[in-house]
C-alpha positions as a Markdown table, in Angstrom:
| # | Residue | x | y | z |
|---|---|---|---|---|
| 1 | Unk | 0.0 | 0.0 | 0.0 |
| 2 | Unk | 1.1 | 3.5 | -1.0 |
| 3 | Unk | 0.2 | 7.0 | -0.3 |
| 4 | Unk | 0.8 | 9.7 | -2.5 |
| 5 | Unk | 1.4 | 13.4 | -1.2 |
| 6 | Unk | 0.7 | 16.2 | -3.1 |
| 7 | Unk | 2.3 | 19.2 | -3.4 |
| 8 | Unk | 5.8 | 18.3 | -2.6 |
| 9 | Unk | 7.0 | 22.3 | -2.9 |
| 10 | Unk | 5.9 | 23.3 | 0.0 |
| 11 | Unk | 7.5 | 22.9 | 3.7 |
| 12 | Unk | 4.6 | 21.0 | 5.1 |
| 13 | Unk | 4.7 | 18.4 | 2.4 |
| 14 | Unk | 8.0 | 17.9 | 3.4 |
| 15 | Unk | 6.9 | 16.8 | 7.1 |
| 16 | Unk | 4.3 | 15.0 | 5.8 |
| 17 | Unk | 6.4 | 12.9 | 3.4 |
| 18 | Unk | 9.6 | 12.2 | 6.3 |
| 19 | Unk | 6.2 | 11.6 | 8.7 |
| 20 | Unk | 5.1 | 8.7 | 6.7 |
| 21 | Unk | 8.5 | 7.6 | 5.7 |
| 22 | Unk | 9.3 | 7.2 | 9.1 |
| 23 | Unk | 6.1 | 5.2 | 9.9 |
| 24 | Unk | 7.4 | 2.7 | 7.0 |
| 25 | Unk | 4.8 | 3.6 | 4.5 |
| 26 | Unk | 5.5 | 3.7 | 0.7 |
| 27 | Unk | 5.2 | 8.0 | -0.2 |
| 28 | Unk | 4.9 | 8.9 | -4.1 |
| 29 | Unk | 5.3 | 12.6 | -3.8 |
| 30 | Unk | 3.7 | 14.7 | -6.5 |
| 31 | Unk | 4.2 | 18.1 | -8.2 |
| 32 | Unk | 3.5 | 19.8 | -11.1 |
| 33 | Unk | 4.7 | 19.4 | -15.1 |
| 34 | Unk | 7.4 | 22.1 | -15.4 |
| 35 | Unk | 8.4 | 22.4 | -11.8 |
| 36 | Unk | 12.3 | 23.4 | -11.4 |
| 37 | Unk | 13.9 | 20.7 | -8.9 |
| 38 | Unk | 14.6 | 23.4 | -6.5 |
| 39 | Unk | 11.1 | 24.1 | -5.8 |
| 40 | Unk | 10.4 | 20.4 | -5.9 |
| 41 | Unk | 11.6 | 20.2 | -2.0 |
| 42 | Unk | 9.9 | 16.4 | -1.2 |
| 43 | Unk | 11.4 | 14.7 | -4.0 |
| 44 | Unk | 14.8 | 14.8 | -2.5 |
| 45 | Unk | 13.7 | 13.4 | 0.5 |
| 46 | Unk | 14.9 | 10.1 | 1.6 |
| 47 | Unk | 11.8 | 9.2 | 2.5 |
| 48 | Unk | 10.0 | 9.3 | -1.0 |
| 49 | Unk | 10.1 | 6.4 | -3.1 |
| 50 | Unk | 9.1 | 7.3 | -6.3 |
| 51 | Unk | 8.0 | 11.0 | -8.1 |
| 52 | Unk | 5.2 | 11.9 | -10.1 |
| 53 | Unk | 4.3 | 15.0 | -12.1 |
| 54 | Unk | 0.8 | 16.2 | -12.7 |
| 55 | Unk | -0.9 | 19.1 | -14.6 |
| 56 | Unk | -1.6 | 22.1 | -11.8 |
| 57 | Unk | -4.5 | 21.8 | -9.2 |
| 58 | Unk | -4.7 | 25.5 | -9.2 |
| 59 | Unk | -5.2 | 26.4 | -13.0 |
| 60 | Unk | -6.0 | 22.8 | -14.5 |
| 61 | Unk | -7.7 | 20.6 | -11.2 |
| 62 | Unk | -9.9 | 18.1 | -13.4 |
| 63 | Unk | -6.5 | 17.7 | -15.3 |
| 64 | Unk | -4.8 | 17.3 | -11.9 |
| 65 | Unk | -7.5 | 14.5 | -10.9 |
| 66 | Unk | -7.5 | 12.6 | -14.0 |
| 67 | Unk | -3.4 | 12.4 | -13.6 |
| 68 | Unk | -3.5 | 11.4 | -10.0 |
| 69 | Unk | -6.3 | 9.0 | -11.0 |
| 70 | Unk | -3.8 | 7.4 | -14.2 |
| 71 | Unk | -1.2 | 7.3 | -11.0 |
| 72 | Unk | -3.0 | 5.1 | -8.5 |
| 73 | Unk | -1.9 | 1.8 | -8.2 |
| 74 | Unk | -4.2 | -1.6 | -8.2 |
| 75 | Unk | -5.2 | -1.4 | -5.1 |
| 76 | Unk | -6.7 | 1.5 | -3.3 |
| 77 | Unk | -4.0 | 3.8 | -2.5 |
| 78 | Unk | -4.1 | 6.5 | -0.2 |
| 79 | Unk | -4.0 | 9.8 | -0.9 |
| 80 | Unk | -3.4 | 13.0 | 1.0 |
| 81 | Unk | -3.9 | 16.6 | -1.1 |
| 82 | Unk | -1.9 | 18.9 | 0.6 |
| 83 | Unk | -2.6 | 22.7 | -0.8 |
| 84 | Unk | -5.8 | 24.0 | -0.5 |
| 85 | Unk | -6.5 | 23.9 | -4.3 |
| 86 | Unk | -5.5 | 20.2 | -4.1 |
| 87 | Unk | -7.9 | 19.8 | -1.4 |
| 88 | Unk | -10.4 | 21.6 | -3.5 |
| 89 | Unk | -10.2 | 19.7 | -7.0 |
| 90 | Unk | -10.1 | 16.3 | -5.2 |
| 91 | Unk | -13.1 | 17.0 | -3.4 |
| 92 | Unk | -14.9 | 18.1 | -6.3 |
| 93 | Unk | -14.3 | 14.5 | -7.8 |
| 94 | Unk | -15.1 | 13.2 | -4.7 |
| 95 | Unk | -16.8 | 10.3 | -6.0 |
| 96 | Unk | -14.6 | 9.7 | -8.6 |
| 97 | Unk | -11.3 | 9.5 | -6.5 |
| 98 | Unk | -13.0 | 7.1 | -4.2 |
| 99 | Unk | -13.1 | 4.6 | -6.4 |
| 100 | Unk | -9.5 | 4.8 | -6.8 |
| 101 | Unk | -8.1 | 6.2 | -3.5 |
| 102 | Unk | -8.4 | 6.1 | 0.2 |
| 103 | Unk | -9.2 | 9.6 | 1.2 |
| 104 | Unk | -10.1 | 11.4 | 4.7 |
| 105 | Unk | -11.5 | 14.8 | 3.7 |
| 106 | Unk | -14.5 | 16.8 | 4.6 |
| 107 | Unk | -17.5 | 17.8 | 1.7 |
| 108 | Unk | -17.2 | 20.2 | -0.2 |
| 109 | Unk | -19.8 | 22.4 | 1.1 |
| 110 | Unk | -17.9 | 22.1 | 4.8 |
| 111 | Unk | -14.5 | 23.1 | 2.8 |
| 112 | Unk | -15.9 | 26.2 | 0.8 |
| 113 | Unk | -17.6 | 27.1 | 4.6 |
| 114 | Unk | -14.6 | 27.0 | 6.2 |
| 115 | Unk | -12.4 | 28.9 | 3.4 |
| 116 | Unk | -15.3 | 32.0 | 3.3 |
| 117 | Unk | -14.8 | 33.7 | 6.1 |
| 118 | Unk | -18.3 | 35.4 | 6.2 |
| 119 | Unk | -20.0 | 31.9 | 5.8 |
| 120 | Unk | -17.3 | 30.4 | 8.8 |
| 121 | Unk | -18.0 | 33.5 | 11.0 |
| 122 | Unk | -22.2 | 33.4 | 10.7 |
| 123 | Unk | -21.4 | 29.3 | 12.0 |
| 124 | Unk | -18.9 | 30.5 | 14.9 |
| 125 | Unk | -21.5 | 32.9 | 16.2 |
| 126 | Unk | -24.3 | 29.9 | 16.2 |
| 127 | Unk | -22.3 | 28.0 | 18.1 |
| 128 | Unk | -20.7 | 30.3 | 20.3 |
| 129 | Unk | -17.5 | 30.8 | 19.2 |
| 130 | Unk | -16.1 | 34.1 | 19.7 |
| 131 | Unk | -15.4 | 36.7 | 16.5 |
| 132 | Unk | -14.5 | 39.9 | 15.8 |
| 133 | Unk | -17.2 | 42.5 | 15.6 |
| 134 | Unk | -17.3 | 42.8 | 11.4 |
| 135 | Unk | -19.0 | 44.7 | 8.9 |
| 136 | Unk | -19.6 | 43.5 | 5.2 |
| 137 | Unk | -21.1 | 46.0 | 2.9 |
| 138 | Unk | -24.8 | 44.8 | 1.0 |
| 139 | Unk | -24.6 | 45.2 | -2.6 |
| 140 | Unk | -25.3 | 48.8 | -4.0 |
| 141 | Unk | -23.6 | 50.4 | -1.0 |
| 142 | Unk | -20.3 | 52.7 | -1.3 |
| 143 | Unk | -17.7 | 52.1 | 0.7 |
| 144 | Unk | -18.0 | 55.7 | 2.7 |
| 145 | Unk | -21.0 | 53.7 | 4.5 |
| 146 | Unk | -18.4 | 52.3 | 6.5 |
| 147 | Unk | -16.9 | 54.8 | 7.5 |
| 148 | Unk | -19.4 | 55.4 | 10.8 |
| 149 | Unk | -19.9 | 52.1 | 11.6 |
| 150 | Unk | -16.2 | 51.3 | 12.3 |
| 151 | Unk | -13.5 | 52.0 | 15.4 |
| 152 | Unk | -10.0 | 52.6 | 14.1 |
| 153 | Unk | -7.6 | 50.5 | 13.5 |
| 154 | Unk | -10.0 | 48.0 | 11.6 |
| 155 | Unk | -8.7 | 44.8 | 9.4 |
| 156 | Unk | -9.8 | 44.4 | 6.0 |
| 157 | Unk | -9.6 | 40.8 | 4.8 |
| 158 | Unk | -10.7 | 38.8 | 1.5 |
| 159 | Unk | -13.6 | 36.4 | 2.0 |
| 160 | Unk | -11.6 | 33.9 | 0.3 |
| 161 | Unk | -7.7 | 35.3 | 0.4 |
| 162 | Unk | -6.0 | 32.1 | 0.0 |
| 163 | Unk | -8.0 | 31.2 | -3.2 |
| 164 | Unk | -6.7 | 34.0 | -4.8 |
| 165 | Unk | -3.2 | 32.4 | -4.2 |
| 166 | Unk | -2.1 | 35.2 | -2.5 |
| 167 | Unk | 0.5 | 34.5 | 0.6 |
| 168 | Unk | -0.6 | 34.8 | 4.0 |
| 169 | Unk | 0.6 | 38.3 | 4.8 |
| 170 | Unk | -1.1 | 40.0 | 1.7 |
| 171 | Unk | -4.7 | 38.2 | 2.5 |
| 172 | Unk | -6.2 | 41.3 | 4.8 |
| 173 | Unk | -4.5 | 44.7 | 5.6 |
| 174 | Unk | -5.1 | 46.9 | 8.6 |
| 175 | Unk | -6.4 | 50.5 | 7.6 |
| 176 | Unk | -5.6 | 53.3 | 10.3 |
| 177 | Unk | -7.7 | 56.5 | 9.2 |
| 178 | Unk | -10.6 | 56.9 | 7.1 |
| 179 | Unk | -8.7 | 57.5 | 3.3 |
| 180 | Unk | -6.4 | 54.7 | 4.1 |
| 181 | Unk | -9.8 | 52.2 | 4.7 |
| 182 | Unk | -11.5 | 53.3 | 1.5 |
| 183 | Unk | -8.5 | 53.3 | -0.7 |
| 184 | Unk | -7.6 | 49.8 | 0.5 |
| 185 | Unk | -11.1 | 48.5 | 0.9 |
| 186 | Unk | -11.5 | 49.4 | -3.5 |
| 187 | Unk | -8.4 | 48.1 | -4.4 |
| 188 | Unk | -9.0 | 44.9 | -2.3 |
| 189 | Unk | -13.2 | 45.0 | -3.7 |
| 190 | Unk | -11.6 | 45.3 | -7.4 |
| 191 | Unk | -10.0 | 41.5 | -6.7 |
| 192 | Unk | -12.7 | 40.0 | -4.9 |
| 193 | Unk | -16.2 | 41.1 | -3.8 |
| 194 | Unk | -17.2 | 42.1 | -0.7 |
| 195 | Unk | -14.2 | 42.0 | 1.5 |
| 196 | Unk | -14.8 | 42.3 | 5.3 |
| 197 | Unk | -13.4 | 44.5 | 7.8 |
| 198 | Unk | -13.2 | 43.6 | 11.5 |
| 199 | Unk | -12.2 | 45.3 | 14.3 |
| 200 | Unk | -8.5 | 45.3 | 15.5 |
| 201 | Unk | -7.6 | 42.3 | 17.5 |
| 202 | Unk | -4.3 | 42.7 | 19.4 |
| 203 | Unk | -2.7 | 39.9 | 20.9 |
| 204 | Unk | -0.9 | 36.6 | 20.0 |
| 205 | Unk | -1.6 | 34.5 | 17.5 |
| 206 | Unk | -2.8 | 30.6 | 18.3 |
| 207 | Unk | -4.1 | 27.4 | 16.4 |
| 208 | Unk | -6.0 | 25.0 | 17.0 |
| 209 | Unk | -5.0 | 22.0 | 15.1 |
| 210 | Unk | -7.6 | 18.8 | 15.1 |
| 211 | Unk | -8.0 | 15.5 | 13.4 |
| 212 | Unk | -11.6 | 13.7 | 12.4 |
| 213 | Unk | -12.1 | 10.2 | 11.4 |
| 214 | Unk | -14.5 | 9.2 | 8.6 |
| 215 | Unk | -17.8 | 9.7 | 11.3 |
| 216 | Unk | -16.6 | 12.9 | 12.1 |
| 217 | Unk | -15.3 | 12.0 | 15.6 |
| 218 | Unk | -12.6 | 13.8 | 17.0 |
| 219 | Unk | -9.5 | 12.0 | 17.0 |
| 220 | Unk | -6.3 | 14.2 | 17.8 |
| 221 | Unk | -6.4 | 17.6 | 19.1 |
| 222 | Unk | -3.3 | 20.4 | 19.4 |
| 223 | Unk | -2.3 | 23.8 | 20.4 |
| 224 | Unk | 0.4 | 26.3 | 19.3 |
| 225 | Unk | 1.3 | 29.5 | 20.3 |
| 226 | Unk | 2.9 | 32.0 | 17.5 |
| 227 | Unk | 6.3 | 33.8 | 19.5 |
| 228 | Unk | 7.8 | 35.1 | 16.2 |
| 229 | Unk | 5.8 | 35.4 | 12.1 |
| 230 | Unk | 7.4 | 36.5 | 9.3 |
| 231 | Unk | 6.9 | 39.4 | 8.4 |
| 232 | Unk | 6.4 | 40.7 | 11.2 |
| 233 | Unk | 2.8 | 42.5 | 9.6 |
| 234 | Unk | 1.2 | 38.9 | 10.0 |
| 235 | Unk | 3.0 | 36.5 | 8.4 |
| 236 | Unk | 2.8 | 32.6 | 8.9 |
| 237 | Unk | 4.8 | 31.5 | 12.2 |
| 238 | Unk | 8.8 | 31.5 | 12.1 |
| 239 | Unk | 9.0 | 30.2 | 15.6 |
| 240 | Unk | 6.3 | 28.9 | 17.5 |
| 241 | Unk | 5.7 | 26.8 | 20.4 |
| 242 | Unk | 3.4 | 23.7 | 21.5 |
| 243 | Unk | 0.9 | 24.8 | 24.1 |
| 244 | Unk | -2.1 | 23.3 | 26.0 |
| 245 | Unk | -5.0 | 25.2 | 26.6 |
| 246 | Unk | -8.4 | 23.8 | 26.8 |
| 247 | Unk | -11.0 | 26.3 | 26.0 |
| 248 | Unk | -9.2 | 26.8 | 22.9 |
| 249 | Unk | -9.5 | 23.2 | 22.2 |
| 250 | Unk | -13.3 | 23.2 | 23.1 |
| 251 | Unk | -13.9 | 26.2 | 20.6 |
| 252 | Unk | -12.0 | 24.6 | 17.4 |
| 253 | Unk | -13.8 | 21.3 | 18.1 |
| 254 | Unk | -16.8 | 22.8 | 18.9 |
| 255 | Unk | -17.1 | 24.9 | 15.4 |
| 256 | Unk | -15.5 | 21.9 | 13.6 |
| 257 | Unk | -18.0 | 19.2 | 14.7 |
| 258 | Unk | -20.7 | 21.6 | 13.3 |
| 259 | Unk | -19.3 | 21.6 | 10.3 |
| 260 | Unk | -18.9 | 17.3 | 10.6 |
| 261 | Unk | -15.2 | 17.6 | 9.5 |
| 262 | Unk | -13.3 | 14.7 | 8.5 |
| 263 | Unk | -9.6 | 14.9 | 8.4 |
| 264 | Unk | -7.4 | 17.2 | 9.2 |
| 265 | Unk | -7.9 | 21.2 | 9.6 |
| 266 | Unk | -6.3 | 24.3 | 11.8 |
| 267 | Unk | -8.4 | 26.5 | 13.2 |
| 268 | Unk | -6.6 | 30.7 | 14.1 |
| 269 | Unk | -7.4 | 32.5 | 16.6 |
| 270 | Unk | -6.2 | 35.8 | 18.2 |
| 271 | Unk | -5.9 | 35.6 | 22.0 |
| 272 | Unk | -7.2 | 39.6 | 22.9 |
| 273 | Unk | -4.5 | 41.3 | 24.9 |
| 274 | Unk | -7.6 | 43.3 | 26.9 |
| 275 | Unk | -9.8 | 40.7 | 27.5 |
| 276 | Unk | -7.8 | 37.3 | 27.3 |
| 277 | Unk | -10.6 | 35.7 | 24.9 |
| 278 | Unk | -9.4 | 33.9 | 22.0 |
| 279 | Unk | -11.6 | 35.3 | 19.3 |
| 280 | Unk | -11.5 | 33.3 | 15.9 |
| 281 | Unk | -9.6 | 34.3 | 12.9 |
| 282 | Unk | -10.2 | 31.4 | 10.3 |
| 283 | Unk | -10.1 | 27.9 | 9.5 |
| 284 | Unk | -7.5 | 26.2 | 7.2 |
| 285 | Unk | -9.1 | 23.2 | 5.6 |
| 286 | Unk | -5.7 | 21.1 | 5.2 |
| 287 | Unk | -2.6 | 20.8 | 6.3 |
| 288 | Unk | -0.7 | 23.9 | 8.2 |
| 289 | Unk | 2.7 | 25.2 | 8.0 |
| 290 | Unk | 3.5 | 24.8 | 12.0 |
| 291 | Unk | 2.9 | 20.9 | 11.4 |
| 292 | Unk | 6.1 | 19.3 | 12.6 |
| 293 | Unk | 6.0 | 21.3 | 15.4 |
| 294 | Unk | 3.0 | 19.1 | 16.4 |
| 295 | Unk | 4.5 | 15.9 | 14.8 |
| 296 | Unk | 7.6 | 16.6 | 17.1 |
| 297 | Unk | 5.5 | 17.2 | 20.1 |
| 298 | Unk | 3.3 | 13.9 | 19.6 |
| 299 | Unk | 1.0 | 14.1 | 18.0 |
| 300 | Unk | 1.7 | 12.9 | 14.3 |
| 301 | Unk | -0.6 | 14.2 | 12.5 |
| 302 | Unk | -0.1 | 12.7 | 8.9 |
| 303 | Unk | 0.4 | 9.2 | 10.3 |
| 304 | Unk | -2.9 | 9.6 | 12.2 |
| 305 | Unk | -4.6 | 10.8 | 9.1 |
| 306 | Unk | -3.2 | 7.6 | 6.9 |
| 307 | Unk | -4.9 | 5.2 | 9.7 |
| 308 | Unk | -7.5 | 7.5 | 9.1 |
| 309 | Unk | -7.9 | 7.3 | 5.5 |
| 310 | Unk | -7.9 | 3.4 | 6.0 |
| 311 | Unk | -10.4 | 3.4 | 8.2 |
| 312 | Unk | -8.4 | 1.8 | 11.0 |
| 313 | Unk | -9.6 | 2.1 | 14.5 |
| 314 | Unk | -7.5 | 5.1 | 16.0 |
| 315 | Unk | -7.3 | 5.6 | 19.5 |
| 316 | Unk | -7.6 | 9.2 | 20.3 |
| 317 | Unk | -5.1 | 11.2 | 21.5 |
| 318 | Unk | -5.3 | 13.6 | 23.7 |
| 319 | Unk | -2.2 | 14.4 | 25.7 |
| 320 | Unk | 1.3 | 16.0 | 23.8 |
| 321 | Unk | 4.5 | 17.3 | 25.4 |
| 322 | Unk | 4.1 | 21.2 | 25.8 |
| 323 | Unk | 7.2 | 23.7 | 25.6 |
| 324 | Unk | 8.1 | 22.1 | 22.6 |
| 325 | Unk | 9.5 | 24.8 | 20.4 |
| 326 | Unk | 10.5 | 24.9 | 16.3 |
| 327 | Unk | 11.1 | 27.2 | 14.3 |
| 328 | Unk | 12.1 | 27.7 | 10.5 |
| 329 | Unk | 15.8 | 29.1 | 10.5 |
| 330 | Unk | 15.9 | 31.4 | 7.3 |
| 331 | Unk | 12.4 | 33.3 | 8.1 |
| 332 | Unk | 12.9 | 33.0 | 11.9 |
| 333 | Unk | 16.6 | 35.1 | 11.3 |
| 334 | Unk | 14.9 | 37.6 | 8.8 |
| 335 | Unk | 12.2 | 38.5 | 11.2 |
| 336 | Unk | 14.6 | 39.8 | 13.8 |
| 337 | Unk | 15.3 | 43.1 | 11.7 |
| 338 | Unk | 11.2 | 43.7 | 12.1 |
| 339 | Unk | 10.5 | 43.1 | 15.9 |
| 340 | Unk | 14.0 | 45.0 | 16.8 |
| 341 | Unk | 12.1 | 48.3 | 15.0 |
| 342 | Unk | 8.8 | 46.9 | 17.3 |
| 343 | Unk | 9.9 | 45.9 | 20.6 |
| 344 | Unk | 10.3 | 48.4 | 23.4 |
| 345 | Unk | 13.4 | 46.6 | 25.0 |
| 346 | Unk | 15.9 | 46.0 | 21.8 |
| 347 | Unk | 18.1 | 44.3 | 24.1 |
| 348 | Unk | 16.7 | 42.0 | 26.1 |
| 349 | Unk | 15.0 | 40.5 | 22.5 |
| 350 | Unk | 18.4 | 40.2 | 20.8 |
| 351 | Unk | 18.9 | 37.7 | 24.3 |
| 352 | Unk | 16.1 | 35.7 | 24.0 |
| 353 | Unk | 16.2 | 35.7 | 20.2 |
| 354 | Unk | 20.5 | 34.3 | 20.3 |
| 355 | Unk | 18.9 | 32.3 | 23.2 |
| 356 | Unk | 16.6 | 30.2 | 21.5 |
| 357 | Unk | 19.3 | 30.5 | 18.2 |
| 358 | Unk | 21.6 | 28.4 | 19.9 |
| 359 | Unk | 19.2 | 26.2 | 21.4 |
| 360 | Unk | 19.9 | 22.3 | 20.5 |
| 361 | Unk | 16.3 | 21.9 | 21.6 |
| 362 | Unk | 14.5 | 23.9 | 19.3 |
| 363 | Unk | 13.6 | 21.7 | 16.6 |
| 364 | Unk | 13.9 | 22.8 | 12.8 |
| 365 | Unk | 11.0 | 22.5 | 10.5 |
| 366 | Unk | 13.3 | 21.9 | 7.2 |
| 367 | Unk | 16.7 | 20.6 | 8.2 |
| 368 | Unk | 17.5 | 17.3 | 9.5 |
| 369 | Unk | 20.6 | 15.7 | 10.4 |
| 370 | Unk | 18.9 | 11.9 | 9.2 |
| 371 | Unk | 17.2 | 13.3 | 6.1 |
| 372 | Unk | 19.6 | 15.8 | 5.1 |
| 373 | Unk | 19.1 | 16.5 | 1.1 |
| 374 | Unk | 15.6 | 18.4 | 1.6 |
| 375 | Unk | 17.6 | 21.1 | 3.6 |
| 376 | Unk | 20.1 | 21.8 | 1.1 |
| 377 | Unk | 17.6 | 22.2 | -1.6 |
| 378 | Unk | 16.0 | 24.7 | 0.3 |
| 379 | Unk | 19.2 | 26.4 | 1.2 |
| 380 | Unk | 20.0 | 26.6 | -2.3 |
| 381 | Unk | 16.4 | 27.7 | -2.8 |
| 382 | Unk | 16.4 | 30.9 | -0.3 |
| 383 | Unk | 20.3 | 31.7 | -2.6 |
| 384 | Unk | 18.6 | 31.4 | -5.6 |
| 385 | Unk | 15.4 | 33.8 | -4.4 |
| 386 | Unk | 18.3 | 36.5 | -2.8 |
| 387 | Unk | 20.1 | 36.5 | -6.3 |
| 388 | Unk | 16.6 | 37.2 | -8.4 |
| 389 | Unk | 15.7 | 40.3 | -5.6 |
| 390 | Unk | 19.0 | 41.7 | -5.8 |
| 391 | Unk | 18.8 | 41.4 | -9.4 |
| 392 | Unk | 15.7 | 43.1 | -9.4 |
| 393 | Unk | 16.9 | 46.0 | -7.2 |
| 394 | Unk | 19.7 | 46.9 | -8.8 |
C-alpha cells in the first residue's frame, strides 16, 4: 500500500512525506509538469520512493484528478492533497477519487464554509465561538457607508484570500484613518467582492489543530502558540511553540463538529490582549505550515490521518508534550530586523532571540541531520530567491 502526497514544494509536504516515511509507508510525492527541482523540496527526501508529475491543481484541477487517477496503483492507494486547491479539486471529484483512493477529507460544502470567512463567521456565532465584531457591505452600497460604523484600527480581509493564491501576509491589511480604509477597501473589492473588515484584535496568535475520522469523531487535538511570524505584519509563524490550553481546544472542536469535519484542519485565533478571549480568525481546511512542530510534540498528525484514510480504528489522543519549540531558520533570522524596530526593550530581544538560536532543543521544520538532502535544496532555494531580488533591485 502507497500514499501519495501532493504538493511536494511546499514545507509541510516535506513533514508529511519524512512523517510517513518514518512510519514505514511507501510515499509517491507529487508536483506539477514544469516544476524546477529546487522548488520540488519532497522529492529529495529520503523518504520518497518514487515521483510523479501532474498538470496544476490550481489552473487545471480536473486535469490534476484525472493524472492522480492514471497514478493510482491496483489497489486502493491513499492519498493526502496537501494545498488547499489540491484539497479543492479532489473533493470536487469526490466520487470519482474514491473509487480509486483512500481519502479522509470533509465535503465540499464544509470546505468552501470553512475557506469563506463570512460563511465560517455566521457558523462560529451559532455555536458560540467568539469573532471579531465585522462589517460586510450589502450590494449597492459605497464604501463611505463604512466609515461610521467602524472604530480605528480595523482589518480588512478577503472572504476567500488564500483562493486568490495570495500569501498569508497579503490576505487582509489593517487600515488606520478613514482614506487609508477606502482606498484599501477598492483596491481589495476590485480582486474579490465584498471583502470584510473587523475590528483590530491585538494579541498573540494561536491554532488550534484537530484531526476527524471518517464519522466525524474527534481523533487528535493540538495547540500552538505564535512567539515570532514572518513578516512581522502577520505573516505565517517563524518560531512557534506547543501549548495546552483547553478552552481553545473546546472552541475549534466545537465549530469543527458543526461543520462534521473529516480529516485534518487548523483552526486561528487571536488571543485579545484586553480581554484574554481567544476570538476566531479562520479555519485552514488542510494541512498547516506549524505541522512538525506538532509531529515533534506527539502528535503525528499525517500518520494519524493515513490510519485515518484506511479506516483503522484510532485511539484518540489527547495528551502531547508542551514547551516544545521549532522554528524555520531562514524566516525566523529575517524577522529579527522587524520586531528590533517593534519591541520596546531591543536588548533583552536580541537575548532571548540568540537564546533560542543556539538552542539544540529547538527543533527545525526543514533541516534534519537523518534526512539531510531536503535542507540543502531549500538552502539553495532561499540563494537562488536573494540573487533574483537583488537582481531586481539593482
Amino acid at each position: 500500500m502507497s500514499v501519495i502526497v501532493t504538493d511536494a514544494r511546499y514545507r509541510m509536504s516535506l513533514a508529511v512525506i519524512r512523517s510517513l516515511g518514518q512510519a514505514g509507508v511507501r510515499v509517491v510525492a507529487q508536483e506539477e509538469k514544469g516544476i524546477s527541482s529546487l522548488d520540488a523540496l519532497g522529492f529529495h527526501s529520503r523518504h520518497t520512493s518514487r515521483t510523479i508529475l501532474t498538470a496544476s491543481s490550481r489552473r487545471e484541477p480536473d486535469a490534476f484528478v484525472d493524472d492522480l487517477l492514471r497514478a493510482g496503483g491496483d489497489e486502493r492507494d491513499v492519498l493526502i492533497p496537501v494545498s488547499l486547491s489540491s484539497v479543492l479539486a479532489v473533493a470536487r471529484r469526490a466520487e470519482d477519487v474514491k473509487k480509486r483512493f483512500r481519502v479522509a477529507l470533509p465535503s465540499l460544502d464544509a470546505i468552501a464554509t470553512a475557506n469563506d470567512t463570512q460563511r465560517l463567521l455566521e457558523v462560529a456565532q451559532r455555536v458560540g465561538v467568539p469573532v471579531p465584531e465585522t462589517v460586510v457591505l450589502e450590494p449597492g452600497d459605497e464604501p463611505e457607508s463604512l466609515l461610521g460604523r467602524v472604530k480605528f484600527p480595523v482589518v480588512i480581509k478577503y472572504r476567500e484570500g488564500e483562493g486568490l493564491g495570495l500569501p498569508p501576509e497579503q490576505r487582509y491589511a489593517i487600515a488606520r484613518d478613514p482614506s487609508s480604509l477606502l482606498q484599501t477597501y477598492r483596491a481589495m473589492a476590485s480582486r474579490q467582492a465584498s471583502p470584510l473588515v473587523q475590528e483590530f484584535i491585538s494579541g498573540d496568535g494561536w491554532g488550534m489543530s484537530a484531526l476527524f475520522n471518517m464519522r466525524s469523531d474527534a481523533v487528535a487535538a493540538f495547540c500552538h502558540r505564535r512567539l515570532r511570524e514572518y513578516p512581522v505584519t502577520g505573516g505565517p509563524s517563524c518560531f512557534a511553540e506547543s501549548a495546552g490550553h483547553e478552552k481553545l481546544i473546546q472552541y475549534g472542536l466545537r465549530l469543527l463538529r458543526e461543520l462534521r469535519w473529516r480529516g485534518v484542519a487548523m483552526v486561528e485565533f487571536k488571543r485579545d490582549s484586553v480581554t484574554g478571549e481567544f476570538v476566531l480568525m479562520e479555519i485552514n481546511p488542510r494541512f498547516w505550515g506549524s505541522l512538525p512542530l506538532a509531529i515533534a510534540a506527539g502528535v503525528d498528525f499525517p500518520t494519524l490521518l493515513y490510519r485515518v484514510a484506511r479506516e483503522e480504528d484510532v485511539r484518540p489522543v489527547t495528551e502531547y508534550r508542551t514547551g516544545v519549540k521549532m522554528r524555520y531558520l531562514f524566516q525566523d533570522v529575517l524577522s529579527a530586523g522587524g520586531y528590533l524596530r517593534r519591541v520596546p526593550d531591543r536588548g533583552a530581544f536580541l537575548l532571548g532571540f540568540l537564546r533560542d538560536l543556539l538552542d539544540p532543543q529547538v527543533v527545525d521544520g526543514v533541516f534534519r541531520l537523518n534526512d539531510p538532502v531536503p535542507g540543502l535544496v531549500y538552502l539553495a532555494r532561499a540563494v537562488r530567491k536573494a540573487v533574483r531580488k537583488a537582481a531586481v533591485e539593482d
